[in-house]
N, C-alpha and C positions, 0 to 999 in steps of 0.2 A: 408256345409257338416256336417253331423251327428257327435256331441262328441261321443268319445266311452272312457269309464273311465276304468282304469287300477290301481291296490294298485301297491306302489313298489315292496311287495315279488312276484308277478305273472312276474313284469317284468323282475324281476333278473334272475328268472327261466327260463324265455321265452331267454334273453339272454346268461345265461348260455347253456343253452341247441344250440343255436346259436354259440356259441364260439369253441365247442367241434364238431360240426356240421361235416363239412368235415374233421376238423381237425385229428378226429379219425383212418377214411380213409387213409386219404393221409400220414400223418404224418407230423413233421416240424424240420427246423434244421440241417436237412440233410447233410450240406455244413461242419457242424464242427465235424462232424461224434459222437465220442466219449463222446465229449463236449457237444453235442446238448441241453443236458440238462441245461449247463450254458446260452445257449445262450436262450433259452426261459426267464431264470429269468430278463434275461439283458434287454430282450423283452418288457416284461413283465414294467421293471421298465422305457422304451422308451413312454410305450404309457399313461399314468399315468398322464404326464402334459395335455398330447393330450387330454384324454376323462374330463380332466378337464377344457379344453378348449369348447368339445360340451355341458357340463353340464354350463357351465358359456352363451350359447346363447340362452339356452332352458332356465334361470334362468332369464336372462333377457325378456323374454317375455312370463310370464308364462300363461298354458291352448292354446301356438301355434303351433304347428311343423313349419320341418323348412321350407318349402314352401310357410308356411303363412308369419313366419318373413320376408324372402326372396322379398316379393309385400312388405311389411311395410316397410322396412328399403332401397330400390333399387327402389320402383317404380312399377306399372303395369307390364311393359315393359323388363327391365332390369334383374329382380325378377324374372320373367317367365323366360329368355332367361337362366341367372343361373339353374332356376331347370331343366330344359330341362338335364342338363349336369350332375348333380344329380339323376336325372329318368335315363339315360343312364346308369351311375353306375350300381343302381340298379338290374335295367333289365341285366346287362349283368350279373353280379353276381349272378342271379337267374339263369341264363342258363349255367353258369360254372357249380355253385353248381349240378344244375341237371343233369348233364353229368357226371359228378364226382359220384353220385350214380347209373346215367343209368349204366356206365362202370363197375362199382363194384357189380353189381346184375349180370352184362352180363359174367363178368369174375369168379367167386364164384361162380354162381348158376343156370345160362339159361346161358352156350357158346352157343346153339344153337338156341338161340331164337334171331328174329329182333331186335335191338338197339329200334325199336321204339314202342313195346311192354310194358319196363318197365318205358321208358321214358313216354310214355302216361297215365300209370296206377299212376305214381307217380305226375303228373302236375294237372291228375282228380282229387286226392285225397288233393293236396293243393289249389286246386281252392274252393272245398269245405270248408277246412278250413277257407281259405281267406272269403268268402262268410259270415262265422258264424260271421266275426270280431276275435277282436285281444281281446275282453273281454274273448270270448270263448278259445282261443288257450292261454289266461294265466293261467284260471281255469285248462287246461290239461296239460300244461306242468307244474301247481303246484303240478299236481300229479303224473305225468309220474317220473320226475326230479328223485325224491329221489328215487325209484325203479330202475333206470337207471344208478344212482351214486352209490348204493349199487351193482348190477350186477358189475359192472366196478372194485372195489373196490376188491368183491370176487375172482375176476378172478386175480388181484392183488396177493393178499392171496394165491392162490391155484397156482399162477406160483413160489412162492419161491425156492420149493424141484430144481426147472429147471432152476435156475439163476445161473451164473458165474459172480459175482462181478466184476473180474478183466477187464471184458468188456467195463467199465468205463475209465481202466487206461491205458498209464499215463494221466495223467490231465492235460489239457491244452500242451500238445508234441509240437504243431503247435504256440503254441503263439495265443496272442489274436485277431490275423489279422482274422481267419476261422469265431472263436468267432462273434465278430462283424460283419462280411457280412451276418453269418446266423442272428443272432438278429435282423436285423434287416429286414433278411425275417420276420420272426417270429411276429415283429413287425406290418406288413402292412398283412398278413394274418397268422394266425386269427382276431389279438385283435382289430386294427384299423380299422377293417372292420365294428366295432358297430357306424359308423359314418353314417350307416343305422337307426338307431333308433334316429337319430335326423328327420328322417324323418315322424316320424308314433308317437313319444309320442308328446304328448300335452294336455293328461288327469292324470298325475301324481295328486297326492296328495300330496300339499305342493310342495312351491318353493326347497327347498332343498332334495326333495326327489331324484332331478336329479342326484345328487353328490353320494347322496348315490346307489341309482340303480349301477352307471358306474362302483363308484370303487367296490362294491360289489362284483358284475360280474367280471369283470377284474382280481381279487384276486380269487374269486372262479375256473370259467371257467380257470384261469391258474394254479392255483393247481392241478387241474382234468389231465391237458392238461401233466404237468410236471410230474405227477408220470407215466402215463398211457406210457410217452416216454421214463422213467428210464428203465420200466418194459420188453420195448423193447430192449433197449439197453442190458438190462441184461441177456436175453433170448438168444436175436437170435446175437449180437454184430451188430456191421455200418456194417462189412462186407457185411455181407449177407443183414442186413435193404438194403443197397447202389443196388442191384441188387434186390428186388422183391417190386411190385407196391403196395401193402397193409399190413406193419409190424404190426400192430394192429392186425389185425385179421391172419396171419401168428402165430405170438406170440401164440395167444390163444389157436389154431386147438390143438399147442401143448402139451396143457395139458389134461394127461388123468391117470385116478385116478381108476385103475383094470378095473372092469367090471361096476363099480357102477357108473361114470362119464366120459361122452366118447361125443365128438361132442358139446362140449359147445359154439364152431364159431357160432354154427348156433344161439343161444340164444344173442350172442354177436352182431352179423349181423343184429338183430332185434333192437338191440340198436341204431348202428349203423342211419339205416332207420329212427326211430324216432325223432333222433337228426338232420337228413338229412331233413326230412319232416317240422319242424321248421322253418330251417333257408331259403329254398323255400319259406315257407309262406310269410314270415315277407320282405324277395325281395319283391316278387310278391306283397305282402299291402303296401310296401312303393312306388312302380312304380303308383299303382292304386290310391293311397292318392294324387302324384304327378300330375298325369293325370287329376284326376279331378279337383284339383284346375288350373292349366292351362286352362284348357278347361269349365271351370266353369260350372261345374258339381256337383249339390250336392250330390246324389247318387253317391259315386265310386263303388258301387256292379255290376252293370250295365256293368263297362269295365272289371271287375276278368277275364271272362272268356275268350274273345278275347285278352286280353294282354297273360294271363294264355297259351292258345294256341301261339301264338307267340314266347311266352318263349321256348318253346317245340320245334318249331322249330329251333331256333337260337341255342340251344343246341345240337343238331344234328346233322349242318353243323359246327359249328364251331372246331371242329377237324377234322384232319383225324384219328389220330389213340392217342390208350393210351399214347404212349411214348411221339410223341407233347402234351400232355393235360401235361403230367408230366415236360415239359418245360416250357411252360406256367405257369405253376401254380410256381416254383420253380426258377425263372432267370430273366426272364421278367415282371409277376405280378404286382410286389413291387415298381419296376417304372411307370408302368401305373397306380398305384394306386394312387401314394405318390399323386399328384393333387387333387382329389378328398377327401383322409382322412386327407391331413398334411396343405396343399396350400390353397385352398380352403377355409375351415373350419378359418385357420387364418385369411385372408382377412373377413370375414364372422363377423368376433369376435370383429373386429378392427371398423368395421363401425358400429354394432349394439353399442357400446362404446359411437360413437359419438353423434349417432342418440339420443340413453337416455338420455346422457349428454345433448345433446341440447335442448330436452324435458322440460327434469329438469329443466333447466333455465331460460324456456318460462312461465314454470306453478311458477315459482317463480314470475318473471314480473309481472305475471300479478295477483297473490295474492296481490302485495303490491300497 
């Protein structure tokens, strides 16, 4: 299969932009209302050994993603049957994510347009991406990013005059029991979800570029993540977050500044989309990176578009309505993930370990 080379700042961007992704949307933290904010930090400091865990199997085999390690260190056989299970992730995470935006175009902007209107316009539009490669989609998100993070920022700024502080307190009322069950939503989505880009980098520069990429991102993407959630809190309080499907963009609608600054949702919504259209991509390249090594394919451009359509579908049926998706994504998730980001990846860590080490030893033998 064709290297495609990426610097780390392209892929920090590509994963920040990833991290923020539905996160925006949906929101996180939910569970400790008040505290949410604490419980992202807590989050935040959960997943830290973790993504130093993916950055230590991408260092031990550097220039491979993890599908190749997967045949290296398992076998033909056994290698494939793992990613299989790893491509499933993927793929299904691209059809969450795209439902997560289908619903949020449909509910904001088209109520009366078909579900499968936006959903198609937005799987055309990352299959193209997908198509251009991940060179391409880092060159754009190095530039999209900081226009993205500045919007977000201002909207920050211009919600002060509308904040009530006290929407924060008390602090911790409930004790750290809420704390902790949210964190560690918070934990398995967003951040541990970049257990996706072990599957698609294998062109970093530099062995230690991996560590820095993860935590990078990790610290960025959750600073974004954390203020953008105070901002809500402070706005509209959990109350009301608890009862409506998108406090992000709720927050915003409601800043308006006389006559000179009025509908800035919709500027926001764009953002929104962008960081949406990313984190599709990067599924949808990482299913296709899989498939083809599987199927021993060197071209994976070949499958974008049939997998790309597939996705589309399984986004579709897979709810029936907002309120399951918002169960889903909030109660359940975090354990059908935990296998995939926490399980997995360890068992993964543990035999590339041995494999080197045995390596080592053999190329030692036989030096002497």
């Amino acid at each position: 299969m064709e290297k495609e080379i990426v610097t780390n700042k392209q892929v920090i961007n590509i994963m920040t932009m990833f991290l923020i992704g539905s996160t925006l949307v949906l929101g996180v933290g939910s569970d400790a209302k008040q505290d949410s904010w604490i419980a992202i930090i807590i989050g935040i400091g959960y997943v830290i050994p973790t993504v130093l865990i993916y950055s230590r199997i991408l260092w031990l085999f550097p220039g491979k993603n993890l599908f190749q390690i997967l045949e290296r260190i398992m076998g033909k056989y056994v290698g494939k049957a793992v990613s299989l299970l790893f491509i499933w992730y993927a793929f299904h995470l691209g059809a969450l994510v795209t439902r997560n935006f289908s619903e949020f175009i449909n509910i904001v902007a088209l109520l009366e347009t078909p579900p499968l209107v936006p959903v198609l316009v937005l799987i055309m539009l990352c299959i193209w991406g997908v198509k251009e490669g991940i060179e391409v989609l880092g060159r754009w998100s190095q530039f999209v990013l900081p226009i993205l993070t500045t919007i977000l920022f201002i909207t920050v700024i211009l919600s002060f005059p509308l904040g009530d502080w006290t929407n924060i307190r008390p602090i911790m009322y409930n004790n750290l029991g809420p704390i902790l069950k949210a964190s560690y939503g918070v934990f398995s989505f967003p951040f541990a979800e970049t257990v996706i880009f072990m599957m698609i980098l294998g062109g970093l520069k530099g062995q230690k570029g991996y560590y820095k990429v993860y935590l990078k991102s990790i610290l960025l993407g959750g600073f974004i993540v954390l203020i953008i959630n105070l901002r809500n809190i402070v706005i509209l309080g959990y109350e009301f977050i608890d009862n409506i499907y998108f406090p992000s963009y709720a927050a915003v609608s409601l800043i308006n500044i006389g006559d000179f600054l009025q509908r800035i949702e919709i500027l926001v919504s764009v953002v929104f989309l962008f960081a949406g259209f990313i984190k599709i991509c990067i599924c949808l390249l990482a299913v296709c990176y899989g498939a083809a090594q599987v199927l021993n394919i060197t071209e994976y451009r070949i499958l974008v578009t049939p997998i790309g359509l597939m996705m589309m579908i399984l986004s579709l049926i897979i709810y029936d309505s907002m309120m399951e998706m918002q169960e889903w994504a909030f109660v359940y998730y975090k354990f059908y993930a935990f296998p995939f980001q926490v399980i997995l990846p360890l068992i993964i860590w543990m035999v590339c370990e041995i494999v080197v080490k045995q390596g080592n030893k053999k190329s030692i033998a036989k030096s002497t």
